[in-house]
Every structure is written in C-alpha cells, then in structure tokens.
Backbone as numpy.savetxt, mean C-alpha at the origin, in Angstrom:
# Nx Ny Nz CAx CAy CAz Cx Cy Cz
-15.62 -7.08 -10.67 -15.64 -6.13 -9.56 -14.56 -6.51 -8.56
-14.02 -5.63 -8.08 -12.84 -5.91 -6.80 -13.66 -6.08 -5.65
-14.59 -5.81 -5.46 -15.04 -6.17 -3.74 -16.66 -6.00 -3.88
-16.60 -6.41 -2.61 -18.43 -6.78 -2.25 -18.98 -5.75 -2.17
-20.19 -5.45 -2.51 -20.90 -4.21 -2.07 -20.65 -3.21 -1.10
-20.66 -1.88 -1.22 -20.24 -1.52 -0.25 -21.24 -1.06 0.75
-22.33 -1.65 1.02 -23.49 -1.78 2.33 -22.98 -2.80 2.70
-22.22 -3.75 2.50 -21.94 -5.41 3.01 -20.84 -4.63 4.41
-20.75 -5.79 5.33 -19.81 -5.42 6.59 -17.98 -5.60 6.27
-17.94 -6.61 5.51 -16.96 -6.80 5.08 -16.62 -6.85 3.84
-15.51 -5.66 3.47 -14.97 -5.62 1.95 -13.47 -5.85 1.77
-13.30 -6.14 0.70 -11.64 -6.88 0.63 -11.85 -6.73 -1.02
-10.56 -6.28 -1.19 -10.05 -6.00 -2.78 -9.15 -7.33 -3.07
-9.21 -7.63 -4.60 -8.56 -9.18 -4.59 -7.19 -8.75 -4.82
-5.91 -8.62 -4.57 -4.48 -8.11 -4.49 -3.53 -9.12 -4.59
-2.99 -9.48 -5.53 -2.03 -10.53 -5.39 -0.97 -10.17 -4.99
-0.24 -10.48 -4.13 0.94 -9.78 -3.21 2.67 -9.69 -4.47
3.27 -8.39 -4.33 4.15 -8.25 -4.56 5.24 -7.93 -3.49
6.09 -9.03 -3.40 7.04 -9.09 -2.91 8.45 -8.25 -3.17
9.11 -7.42 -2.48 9.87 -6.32 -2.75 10.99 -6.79 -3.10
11.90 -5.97 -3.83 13.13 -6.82 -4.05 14.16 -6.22 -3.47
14.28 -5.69 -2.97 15.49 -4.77 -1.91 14.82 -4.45 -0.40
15.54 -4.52 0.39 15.16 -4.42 2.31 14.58 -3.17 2.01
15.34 -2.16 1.03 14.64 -0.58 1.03 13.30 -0.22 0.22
12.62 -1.12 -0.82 11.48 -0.94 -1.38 10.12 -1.28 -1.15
9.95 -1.39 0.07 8.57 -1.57 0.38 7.71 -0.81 0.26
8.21 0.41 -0.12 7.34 1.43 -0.70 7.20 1.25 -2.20
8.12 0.73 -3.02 8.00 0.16 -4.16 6.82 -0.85 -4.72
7.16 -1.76 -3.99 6.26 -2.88 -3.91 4.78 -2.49 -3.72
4.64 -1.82 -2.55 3.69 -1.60 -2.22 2.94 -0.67 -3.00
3.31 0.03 -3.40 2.88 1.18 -4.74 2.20 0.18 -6.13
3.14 -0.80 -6.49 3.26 -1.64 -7.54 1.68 -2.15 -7.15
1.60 -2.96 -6.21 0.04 -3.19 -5.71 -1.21 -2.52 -6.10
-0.59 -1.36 -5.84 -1.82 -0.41 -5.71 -1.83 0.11 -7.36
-0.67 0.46 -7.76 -1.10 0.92 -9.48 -1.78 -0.19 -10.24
-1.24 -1.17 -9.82 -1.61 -2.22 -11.00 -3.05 -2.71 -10.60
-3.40 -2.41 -9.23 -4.91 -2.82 -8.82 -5.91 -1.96 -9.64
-5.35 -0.68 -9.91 -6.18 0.49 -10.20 -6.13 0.45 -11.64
-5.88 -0.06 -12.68 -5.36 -0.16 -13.77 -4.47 0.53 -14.64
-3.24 0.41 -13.79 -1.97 1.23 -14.56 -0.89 0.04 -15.16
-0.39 0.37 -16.52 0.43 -0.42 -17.38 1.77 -0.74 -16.61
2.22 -1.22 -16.85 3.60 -1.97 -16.64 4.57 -1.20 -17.33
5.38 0.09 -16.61 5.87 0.51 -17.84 7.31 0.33 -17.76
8.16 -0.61 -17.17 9.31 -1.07 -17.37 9.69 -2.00 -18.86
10.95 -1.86 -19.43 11.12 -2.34 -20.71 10.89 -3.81 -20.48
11.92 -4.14 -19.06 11.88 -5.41 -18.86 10.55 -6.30 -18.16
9.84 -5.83 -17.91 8.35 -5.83 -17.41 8.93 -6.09 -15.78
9.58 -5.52 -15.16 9.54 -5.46 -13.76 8.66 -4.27 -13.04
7.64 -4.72 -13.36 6.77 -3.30 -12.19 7.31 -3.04 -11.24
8.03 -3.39 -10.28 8.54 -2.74 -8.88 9.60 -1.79 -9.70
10.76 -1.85 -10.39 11.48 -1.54 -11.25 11.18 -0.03 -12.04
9.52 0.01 -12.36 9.18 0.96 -13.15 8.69 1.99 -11.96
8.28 1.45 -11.07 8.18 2.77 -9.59 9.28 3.30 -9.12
10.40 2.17 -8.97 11.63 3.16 -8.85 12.11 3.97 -9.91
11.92 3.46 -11.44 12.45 4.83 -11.96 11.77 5.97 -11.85
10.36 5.90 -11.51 9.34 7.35 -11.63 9.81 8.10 -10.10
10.54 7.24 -9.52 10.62 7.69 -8.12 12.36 8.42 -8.30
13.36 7.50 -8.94 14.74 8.43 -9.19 14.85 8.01 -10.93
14.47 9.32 -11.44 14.22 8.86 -12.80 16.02 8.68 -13.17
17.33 8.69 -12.69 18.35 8.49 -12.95 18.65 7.03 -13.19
17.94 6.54 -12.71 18.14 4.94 -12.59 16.76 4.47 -13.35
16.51 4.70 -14.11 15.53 4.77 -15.45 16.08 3.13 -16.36
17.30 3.05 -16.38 17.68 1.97 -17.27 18.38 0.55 -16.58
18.50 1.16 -14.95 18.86 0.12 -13.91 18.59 0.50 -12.73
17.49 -0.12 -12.21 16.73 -0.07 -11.16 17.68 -0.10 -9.84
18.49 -0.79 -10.16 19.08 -1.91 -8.93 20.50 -0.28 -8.78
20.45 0.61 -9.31 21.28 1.48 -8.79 20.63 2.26 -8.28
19.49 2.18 -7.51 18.57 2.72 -6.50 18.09 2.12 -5.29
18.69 0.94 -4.84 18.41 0.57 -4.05 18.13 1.05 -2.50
17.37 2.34 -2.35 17.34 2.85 -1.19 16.15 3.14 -1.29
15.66 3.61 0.07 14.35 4.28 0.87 13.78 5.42 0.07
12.72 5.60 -0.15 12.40 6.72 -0.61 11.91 7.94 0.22
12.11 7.77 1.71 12.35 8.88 2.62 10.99 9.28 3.60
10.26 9.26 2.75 8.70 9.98 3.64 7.51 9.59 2.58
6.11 9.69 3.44 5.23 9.28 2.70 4.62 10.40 1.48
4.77 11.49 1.82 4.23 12.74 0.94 5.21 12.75 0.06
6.45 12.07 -0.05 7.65 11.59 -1.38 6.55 10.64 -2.27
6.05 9.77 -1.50 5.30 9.01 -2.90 3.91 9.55 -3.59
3.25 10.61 -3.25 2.14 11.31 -3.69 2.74 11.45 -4.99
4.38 12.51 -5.19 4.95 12.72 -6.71 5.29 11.43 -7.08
5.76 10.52 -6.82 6.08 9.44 -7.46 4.94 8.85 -7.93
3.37 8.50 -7.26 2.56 8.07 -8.05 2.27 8.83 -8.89
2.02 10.73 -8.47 1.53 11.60 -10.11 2.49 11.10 -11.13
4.58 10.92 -11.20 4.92 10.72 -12.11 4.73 9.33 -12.93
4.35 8.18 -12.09 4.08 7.33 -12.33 2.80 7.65 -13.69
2.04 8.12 -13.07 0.57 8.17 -14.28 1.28 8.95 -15.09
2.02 9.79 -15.05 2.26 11.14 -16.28 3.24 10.35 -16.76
3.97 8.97 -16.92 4.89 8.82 -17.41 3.98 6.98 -18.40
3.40 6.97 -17.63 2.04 5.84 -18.29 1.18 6.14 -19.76
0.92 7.66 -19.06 -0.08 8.03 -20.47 1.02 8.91 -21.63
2.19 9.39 -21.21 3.13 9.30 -22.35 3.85 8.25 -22.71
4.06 7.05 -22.41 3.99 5.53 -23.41 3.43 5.59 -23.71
2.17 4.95 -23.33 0.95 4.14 -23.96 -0.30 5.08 -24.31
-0.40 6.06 -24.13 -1.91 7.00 -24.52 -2.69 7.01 -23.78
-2.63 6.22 -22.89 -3.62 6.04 -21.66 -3.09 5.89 -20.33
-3.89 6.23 -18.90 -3.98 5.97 -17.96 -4.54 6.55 -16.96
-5.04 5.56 -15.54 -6.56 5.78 -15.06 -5.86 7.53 -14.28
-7.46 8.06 -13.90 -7.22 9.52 -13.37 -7.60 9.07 -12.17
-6.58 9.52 -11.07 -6.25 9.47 -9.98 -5.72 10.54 -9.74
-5.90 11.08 -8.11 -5.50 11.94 -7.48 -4.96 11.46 -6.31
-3.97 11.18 -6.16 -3.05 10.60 -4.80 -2.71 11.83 -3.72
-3.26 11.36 -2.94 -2.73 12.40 -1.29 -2.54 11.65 -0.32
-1.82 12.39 0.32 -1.31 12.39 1.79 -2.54 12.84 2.45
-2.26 11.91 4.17 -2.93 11.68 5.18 -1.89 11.48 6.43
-1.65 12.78 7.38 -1.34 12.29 8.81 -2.22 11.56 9.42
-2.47 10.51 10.16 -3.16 9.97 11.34 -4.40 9.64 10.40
-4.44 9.23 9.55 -6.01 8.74 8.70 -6.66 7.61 9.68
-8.21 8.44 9.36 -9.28 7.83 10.44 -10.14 6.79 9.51
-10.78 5.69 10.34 -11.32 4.48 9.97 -12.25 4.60 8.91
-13.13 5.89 8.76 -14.15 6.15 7.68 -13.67 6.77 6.85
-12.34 6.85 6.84 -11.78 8.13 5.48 -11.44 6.35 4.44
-10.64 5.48 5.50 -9.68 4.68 4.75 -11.40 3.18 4.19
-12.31 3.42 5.42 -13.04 2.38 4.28 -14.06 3.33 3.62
-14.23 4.50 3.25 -14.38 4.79 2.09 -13.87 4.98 0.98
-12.58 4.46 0.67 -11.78 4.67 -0.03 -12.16 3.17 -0.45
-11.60 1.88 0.22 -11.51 0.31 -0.46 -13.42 0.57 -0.85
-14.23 0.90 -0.16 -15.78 1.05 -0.76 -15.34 1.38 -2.17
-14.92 2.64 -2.89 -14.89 2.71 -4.04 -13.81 2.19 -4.57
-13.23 0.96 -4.25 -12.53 0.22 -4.83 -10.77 0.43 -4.87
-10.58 1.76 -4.50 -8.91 1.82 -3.99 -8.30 1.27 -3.00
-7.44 0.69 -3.28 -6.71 0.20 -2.04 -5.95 1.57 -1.52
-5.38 1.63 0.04 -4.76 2.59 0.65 -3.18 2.35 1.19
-2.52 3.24 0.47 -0.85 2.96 1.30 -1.05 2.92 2.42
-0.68 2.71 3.60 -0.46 3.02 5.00 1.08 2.42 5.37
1.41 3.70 6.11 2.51 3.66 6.65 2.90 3.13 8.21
3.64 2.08 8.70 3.29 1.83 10.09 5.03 1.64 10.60
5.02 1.71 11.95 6.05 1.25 12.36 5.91 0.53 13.89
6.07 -0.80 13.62 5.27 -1.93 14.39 6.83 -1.78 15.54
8.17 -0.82 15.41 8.66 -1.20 16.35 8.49 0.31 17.24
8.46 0.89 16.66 8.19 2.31 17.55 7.36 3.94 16.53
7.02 4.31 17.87 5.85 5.05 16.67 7.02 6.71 16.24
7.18 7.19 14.70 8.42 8.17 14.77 7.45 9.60 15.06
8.35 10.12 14.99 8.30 11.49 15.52 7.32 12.35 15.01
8.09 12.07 13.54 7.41 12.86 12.05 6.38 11.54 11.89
4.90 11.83 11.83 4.33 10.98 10.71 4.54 10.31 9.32
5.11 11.11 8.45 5.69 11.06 7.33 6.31 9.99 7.08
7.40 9.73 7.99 8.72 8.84 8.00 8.49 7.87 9.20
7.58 6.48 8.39 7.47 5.56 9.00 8.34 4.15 8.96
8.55 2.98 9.50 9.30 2.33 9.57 9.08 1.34 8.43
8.13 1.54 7.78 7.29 0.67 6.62 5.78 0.60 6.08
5.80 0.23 4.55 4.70 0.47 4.42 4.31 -0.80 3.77
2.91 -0.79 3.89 2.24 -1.82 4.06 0.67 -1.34 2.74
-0.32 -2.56 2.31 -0.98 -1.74 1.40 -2.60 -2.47 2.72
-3.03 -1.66 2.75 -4.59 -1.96 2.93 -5.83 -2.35 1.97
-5.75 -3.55 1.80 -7.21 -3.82 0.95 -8.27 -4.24 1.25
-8.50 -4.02 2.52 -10.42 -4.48 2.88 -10.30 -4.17 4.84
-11.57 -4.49 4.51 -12.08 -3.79 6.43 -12.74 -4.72 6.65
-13.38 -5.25 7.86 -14.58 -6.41 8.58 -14.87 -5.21 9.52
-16.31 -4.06 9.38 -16.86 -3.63 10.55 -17.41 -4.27 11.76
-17.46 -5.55 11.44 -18.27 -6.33 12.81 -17.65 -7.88 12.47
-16.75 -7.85 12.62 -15.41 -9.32 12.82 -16.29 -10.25 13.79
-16.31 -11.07 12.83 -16.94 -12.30 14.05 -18.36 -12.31 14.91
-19.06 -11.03 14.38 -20.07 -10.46 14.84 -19.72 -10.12 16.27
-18.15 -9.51 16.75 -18.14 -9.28 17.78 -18.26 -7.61 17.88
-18.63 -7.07 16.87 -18.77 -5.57 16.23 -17.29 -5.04 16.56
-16.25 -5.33 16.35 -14.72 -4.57 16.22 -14.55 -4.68 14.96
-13.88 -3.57 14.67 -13.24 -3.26 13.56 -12.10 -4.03 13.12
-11.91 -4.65 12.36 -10.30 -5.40 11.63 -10.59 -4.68 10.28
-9.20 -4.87 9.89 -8.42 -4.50 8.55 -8.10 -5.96 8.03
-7.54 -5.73 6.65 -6.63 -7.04 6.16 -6.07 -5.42 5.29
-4.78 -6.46 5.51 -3.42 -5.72 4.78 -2.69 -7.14 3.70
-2.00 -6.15 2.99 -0.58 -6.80 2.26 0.58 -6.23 2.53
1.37 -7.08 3.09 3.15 -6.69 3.89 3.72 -7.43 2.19
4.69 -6.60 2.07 5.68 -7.24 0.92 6.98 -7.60 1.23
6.97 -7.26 2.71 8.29 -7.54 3.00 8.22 -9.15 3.56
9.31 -9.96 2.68 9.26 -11.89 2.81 9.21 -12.06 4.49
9.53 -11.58 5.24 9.73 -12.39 6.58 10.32 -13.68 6.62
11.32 -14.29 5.69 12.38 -15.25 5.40 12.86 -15.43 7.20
12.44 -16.44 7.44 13.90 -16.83 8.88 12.96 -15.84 10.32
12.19 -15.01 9.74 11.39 -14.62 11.10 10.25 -14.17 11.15
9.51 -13.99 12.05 8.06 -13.66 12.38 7.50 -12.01 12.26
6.84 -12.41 11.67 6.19 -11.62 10.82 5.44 -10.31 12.12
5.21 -8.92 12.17 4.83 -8.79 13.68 3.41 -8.97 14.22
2.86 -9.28 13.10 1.25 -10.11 12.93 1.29 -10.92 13.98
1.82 -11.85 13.05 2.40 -13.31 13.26 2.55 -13.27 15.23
3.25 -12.85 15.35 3.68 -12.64 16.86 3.00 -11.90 17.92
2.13 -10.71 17.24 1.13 -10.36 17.98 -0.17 -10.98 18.12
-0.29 -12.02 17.50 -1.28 -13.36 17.65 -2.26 -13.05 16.79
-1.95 -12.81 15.33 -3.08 -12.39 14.54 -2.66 -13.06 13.07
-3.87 -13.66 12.07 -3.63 -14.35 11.53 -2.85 -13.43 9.95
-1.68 -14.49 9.88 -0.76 -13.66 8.67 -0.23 -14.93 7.64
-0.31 -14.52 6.23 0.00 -15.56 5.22 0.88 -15.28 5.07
2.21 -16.19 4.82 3.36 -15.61 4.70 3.78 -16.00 2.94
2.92 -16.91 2.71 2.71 -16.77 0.96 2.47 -16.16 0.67
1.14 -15.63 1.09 0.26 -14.18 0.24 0.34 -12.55 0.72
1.22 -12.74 2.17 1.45 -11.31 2.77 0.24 -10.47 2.72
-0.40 -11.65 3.56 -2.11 -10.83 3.60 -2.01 -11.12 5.43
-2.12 -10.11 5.92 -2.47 -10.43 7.26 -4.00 -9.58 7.53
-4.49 -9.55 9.17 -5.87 -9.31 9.44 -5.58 -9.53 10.72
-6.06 -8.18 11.49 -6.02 -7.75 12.69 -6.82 -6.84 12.56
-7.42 -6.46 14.56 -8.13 -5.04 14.80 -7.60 -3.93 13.81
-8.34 -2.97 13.74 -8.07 -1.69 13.40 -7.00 -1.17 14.69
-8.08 -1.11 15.51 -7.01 -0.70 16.78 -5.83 -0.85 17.37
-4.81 -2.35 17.11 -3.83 -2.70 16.95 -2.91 -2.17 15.54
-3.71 -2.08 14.60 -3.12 -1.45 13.81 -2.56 -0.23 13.89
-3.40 0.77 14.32 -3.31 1.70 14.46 -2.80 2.19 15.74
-2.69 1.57 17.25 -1.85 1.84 18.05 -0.68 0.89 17.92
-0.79 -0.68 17.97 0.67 -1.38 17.91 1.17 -0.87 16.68
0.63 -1.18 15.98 1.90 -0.65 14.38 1.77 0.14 14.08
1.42 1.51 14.59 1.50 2.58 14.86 1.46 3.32 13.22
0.06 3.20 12.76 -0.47 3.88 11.62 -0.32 5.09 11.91
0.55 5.88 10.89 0.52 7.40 11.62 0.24 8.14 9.70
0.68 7.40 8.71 0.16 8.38 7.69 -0.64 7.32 6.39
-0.58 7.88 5.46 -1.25 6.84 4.48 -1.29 7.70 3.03
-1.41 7.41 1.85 -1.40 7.87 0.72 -2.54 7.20 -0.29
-3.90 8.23 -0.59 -5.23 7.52 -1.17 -4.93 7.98 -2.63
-5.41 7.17 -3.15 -5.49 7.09 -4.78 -6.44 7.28 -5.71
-7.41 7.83 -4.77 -8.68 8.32 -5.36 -8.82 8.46 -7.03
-9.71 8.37 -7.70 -10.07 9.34 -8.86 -10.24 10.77 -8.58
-10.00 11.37 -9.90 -10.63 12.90 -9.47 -11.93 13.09 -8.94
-13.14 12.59 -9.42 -14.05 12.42 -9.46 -14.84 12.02 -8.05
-13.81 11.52 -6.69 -14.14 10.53 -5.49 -14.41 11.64 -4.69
C-alpha cells in the first residue's frame, strides 16, 4: 500500500525523488514521479524515464531527449502529455493503468487530500518568487505526496512535497522560509497555507482513475 489509511490524520505516499536533468524539466521530473508512482512502464529505449516524458511531451525528440531541453509552457500542456504518455505505454507494452489527468486553477485542500487518500500523488504548480498572472504558467512544479490535518496536534494543515529541482550552491525556498527540507530526498513539509499563499499554488494536474 502507498499510504496510511485514509481516516488516519496524516497520509504520505512513499516517492523516491527524481531529480531533473535540465533547469527546464521540472515538469518532467515531476511527471516521472507521479507515472511511475501510479504504475506506468519506463518507456524510454535507454531506460531514462525523465527522457520518455519529454518525448510524449515533443514527440520530435523521440530518439534524443536532450534536443528538448526547454519548458513545457503551462500546466493544462501536461494533462496531453500525461494522456500521451499512457497511449504511448499501452502501445509498447499492452498495458497501462487508467487514469484521467486534469487541470485545476487554485485547487482547494479537500480536492488535493482526496486525491493522495486514493493513493495519487498531485502535480502542483507554484511560484515561490511571485504569484503569475495566468494560473497555468507557474514558476515551477513541484509533486505533492501526503497532508498532516492536525501537525503537531496543533490542528494546521501541512503538506509534504517533492522539489526535483537539486538546489546545488543554494537554499532551497523551504529551506529559507524556516521549514523542514531534504535536500537528498527533495521532500520538504510546510503549512498548507504557506504553500499556497508564499509559493503561491495557483494550479495543479490530478491523475485520478476513471473510476475516482
């Protein structure tokens, strides 16, 4: 099972952090997280999962990743990139899980922990230096895998996230906003509320089953 009951106060999905390989793929990475949590194949030749999201994302660069090294623009861009992702899974291999990925402007606290309750982790999009205009087009994304409704029994809401971006040479904005962040495991844990006003959560992308 990925997480504790979901009557328990605190749930957390087990996520081993993928680290991005270009300043521009944190949407990569972060995707990579989330397919492979949910049980989707590896479908790069060379087994680079970050690699196989960018080709479903510019299928031109299908045979070299690294001639894609850019942003993939907005968050409702990766809704098609995860459908092609699965539609390009179950034509390899014969299989892969049914999911329905959507977009979310401004996603609220009971949408996103009912989602890790049935075991999905959630994209969320944030931009910890200023909040943009468009929801869509955030400064980075980040993956959400668990909630604490009553942290410390002080009844506030915290999150734990996975950042994929290394923070090599600087502080992480966790880190600096005085909240505890692994810089091995790119698991940090803060309020909801900081999340969502300092790093300015404005969209998110759920991975539901059909079925959720």
């Amino acid at each position: 099972m990925f997480a504790y009951p979901a009557q328990a106060e605190r749930t957390e999905l087990k996520v081993p952090i993928v680290i991005q390989q270009s300043p521009a793929w944190c949407w990569a990475a972060t995707s990579s997280m989330a397919l492979r949590l949910v049980g989707f194949p590896d479908i790069n030749p060379a087994k680079n999962y970050q690699c196989g999201v960018v080709a479903a994302a510019f299928p031109e660069c299908l045979d070299d990743c690294t001639k894609c090294e850019r942003s993939l623009g907005t968050m409702t861009s990766m809704v098609g990139v995860l459908d092609r992702y699965r539609d390009l899974a179950l034509q390899m291999t014969g299989d892969s899980p049914e999911i329905r990925p959507s977009y979310v402007a401004y996603p609220q606290w009971k949408r996103i922990t009912h989602s890790l309750d049935l075991s999905y982790p959630v994209i969320a999009g944030i931009s910890p230096d200023r909040r943009p205009s468009n929801p869509a087009e955030p400064q980075h994304t980040v993956l959400i895998t668990g909630y604490d409704d009553n942290h410390r029994g002080t009844g506030e809401q915290w999150v734990i996230i996975r950042d994929p971006y290394p923070y090599q040479g600087r502080r992480s904005p966790y880190a600096s906003a005085g909240y505890p962040y692994q810089q091995a495991t790119g698991k940090a844990e803060l309020p909801w509320r900081v999340l969502r006003d300092r790093m300015n959560l404005t969209s998110a992308v759920f991975l539901e089953s059909r079925g959720s």
